[in-house]
C-alpha positions as CSV (number, residue, x, y, z in Angstrom):
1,X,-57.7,97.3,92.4
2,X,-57.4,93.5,91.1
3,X,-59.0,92.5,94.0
4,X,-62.1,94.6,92.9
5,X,-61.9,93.3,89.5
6,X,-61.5,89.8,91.2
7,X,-64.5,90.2,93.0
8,X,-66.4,91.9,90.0
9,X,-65.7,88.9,87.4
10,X,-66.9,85.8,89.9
11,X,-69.9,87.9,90.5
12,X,-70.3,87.9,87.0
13,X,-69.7,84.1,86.4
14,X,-72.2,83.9,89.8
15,X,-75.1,85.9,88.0
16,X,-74.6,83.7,84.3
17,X,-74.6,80.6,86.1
18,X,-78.1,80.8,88.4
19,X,-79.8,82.8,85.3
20,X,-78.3,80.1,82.4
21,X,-80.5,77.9,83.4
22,X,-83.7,79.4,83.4
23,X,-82.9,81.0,79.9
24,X,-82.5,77.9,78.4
25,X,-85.7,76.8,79.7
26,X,-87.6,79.5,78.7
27,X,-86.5,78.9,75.3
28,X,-87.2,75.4,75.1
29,X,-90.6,76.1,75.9
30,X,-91.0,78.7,73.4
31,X,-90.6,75.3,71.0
32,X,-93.2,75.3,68.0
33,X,-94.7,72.0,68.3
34,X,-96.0,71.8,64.4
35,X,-92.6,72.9,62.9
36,X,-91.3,70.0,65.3
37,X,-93.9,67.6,63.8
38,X,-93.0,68.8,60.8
39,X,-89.3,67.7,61.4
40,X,-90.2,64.2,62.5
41,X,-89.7,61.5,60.1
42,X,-92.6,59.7,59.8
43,X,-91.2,56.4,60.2
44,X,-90.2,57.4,63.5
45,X,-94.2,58.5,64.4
46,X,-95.5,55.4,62.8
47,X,-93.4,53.3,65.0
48,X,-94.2,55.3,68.5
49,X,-98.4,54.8,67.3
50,X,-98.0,51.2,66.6
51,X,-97.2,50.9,70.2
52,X,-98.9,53.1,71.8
53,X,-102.1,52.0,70.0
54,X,-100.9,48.2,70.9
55,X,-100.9,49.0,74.5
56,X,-104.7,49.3,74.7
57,X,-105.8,47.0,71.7
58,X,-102.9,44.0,73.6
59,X,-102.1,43.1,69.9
60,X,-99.0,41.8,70.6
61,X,-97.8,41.0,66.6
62,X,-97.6,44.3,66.2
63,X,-94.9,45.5,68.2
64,X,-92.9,42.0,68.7
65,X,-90.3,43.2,65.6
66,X,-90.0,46.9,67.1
67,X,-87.6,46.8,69.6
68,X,-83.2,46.3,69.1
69,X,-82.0,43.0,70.7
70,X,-80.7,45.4,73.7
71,X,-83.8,47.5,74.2
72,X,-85.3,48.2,77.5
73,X,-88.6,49.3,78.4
74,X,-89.5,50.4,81.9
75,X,-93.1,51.3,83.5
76,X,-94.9,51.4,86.3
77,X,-96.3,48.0,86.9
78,X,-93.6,44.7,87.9
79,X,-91.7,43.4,87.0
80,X,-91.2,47.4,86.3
81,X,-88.7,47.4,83.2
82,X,-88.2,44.2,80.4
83,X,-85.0,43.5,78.1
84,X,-84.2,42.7,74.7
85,X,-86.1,42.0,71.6
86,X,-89.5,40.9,73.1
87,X,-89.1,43.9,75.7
88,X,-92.3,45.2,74.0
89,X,-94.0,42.6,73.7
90,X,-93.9,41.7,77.3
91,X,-94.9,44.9,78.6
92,X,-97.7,45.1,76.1
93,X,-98.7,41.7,78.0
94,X,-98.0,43.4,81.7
95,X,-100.4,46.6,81.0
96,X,-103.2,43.5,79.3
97,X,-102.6,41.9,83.0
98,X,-102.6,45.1,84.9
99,X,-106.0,46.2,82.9
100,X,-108.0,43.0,83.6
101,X,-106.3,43.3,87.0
102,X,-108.3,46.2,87.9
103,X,-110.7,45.5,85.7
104,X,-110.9,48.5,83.7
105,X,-113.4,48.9,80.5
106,X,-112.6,51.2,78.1
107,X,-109.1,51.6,78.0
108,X,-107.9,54.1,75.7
109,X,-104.5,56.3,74.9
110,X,-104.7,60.1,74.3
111,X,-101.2,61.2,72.4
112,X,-100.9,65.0,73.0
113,X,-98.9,67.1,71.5
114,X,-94.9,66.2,71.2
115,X,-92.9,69.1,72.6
116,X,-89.7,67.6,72.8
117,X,-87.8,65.8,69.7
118,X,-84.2,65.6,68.5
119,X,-83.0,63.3,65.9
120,X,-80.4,62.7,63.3
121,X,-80.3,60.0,60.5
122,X,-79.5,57.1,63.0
123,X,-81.5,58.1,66.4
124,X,-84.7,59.7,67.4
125,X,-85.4,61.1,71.0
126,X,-88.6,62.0,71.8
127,X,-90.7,62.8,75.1
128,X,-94.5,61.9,74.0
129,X,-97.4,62.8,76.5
130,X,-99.8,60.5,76.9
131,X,-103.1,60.2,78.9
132,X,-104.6,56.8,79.5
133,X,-108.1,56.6,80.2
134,X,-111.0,54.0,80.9
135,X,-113.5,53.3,83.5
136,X,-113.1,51.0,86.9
137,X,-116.7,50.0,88.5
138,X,-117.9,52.8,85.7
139,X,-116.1,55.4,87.7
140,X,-113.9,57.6,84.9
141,X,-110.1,56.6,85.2
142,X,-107.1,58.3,84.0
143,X,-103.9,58.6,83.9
144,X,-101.2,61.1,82.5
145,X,-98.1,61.0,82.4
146,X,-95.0,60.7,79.5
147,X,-92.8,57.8,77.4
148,X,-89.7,59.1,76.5
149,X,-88.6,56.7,73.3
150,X,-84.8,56.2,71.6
151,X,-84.9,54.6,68.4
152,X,-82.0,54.3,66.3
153,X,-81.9,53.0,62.3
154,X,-81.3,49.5,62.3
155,X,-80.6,48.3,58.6
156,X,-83.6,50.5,57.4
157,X,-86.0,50.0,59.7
158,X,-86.2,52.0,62.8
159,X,-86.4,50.3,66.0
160,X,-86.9,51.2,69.9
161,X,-83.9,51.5,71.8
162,X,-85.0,52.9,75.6
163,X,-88.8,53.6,76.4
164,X,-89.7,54.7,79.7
165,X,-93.0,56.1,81.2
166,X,-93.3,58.5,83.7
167,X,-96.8,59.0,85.7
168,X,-97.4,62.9,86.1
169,X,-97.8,62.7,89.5
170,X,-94.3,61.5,89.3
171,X,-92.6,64.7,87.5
């Protein structure tokens, strides 16, 4: 008889643990993205569209007092990831090179919709979907894909911590 009831409660644990997962998921996709705006501070937003707006216009300035003295920033192009204070502004510089690299006109970023957010009074998480678009030989380009940015409060500004991109055809 315990053997039964053995056997009964790691079935049990067996079922929860493979269907867990999936619940969980569900659910986060069941997210309301404009309540979830809503909950962004917009200091946090303002940061994340000054660069993502500076990686198509190559304004430098703009993002070269955004990032923590320890921040790292990691894409797609080498040297593939930059550190510290200036992070920004040297991958801001590598997309300028990789753009007149392949010559591309147009360049422009698409922000969609920002599904996934957490933050409390000293750090932001976010995951922002992006879509990069433009023209090579005036054949449409484009590429989608996904930064995922930390910032934490510094003093009273907020600043970049991490921000990494992710291709689509990478996920």
């Amino acid at each position: 008889m315990k053997k039964n009831r053995l056997a009964v409660l790691f079935v049990a644990l067996f079922i929860t643990l493979m269907i867990a997962p999936r619940t969980y998921a569900a659910n986060a996709i069941g997210i309301d993205t404009v309540k979830v705006l809503k909950a962004i501070k917009p200091e946090v937003l303002d940061v994340v569209n000054t660069v993502l707006k500076a990686s198509y216009t190559f304004k430098i300035e703009k993002v070269s007092d955004m990032y923590t003295p320890n921040a790292v920033v990691s894409d797609e192009q080498q040297p593939f990831s930059w550190n510290g204070q200036l992070a920004g502004v040297q991958w801001v510089n590598s997309v300028e090179k990789a753009v007149k690299d392949f010559k591309i006109r147009d360049f422009k970023v698409n922000v969609r919709r920002i599904k996934i957010f957490q933050q409390t009074e000293e750090i932001a998480y976010l995951v922002v979907p992006v879509e990069y678009t433009g023209t090579i030989n005036g054949e449409p380009f484009e590429e989608e894909g996904a930064f995922s940015f930390v910032l934490r409060m510094v003093g009273e500004k907020w600043l970049i911590k991490s921000q990494a991109w992710v291709p689509k055809n990478g996920l």
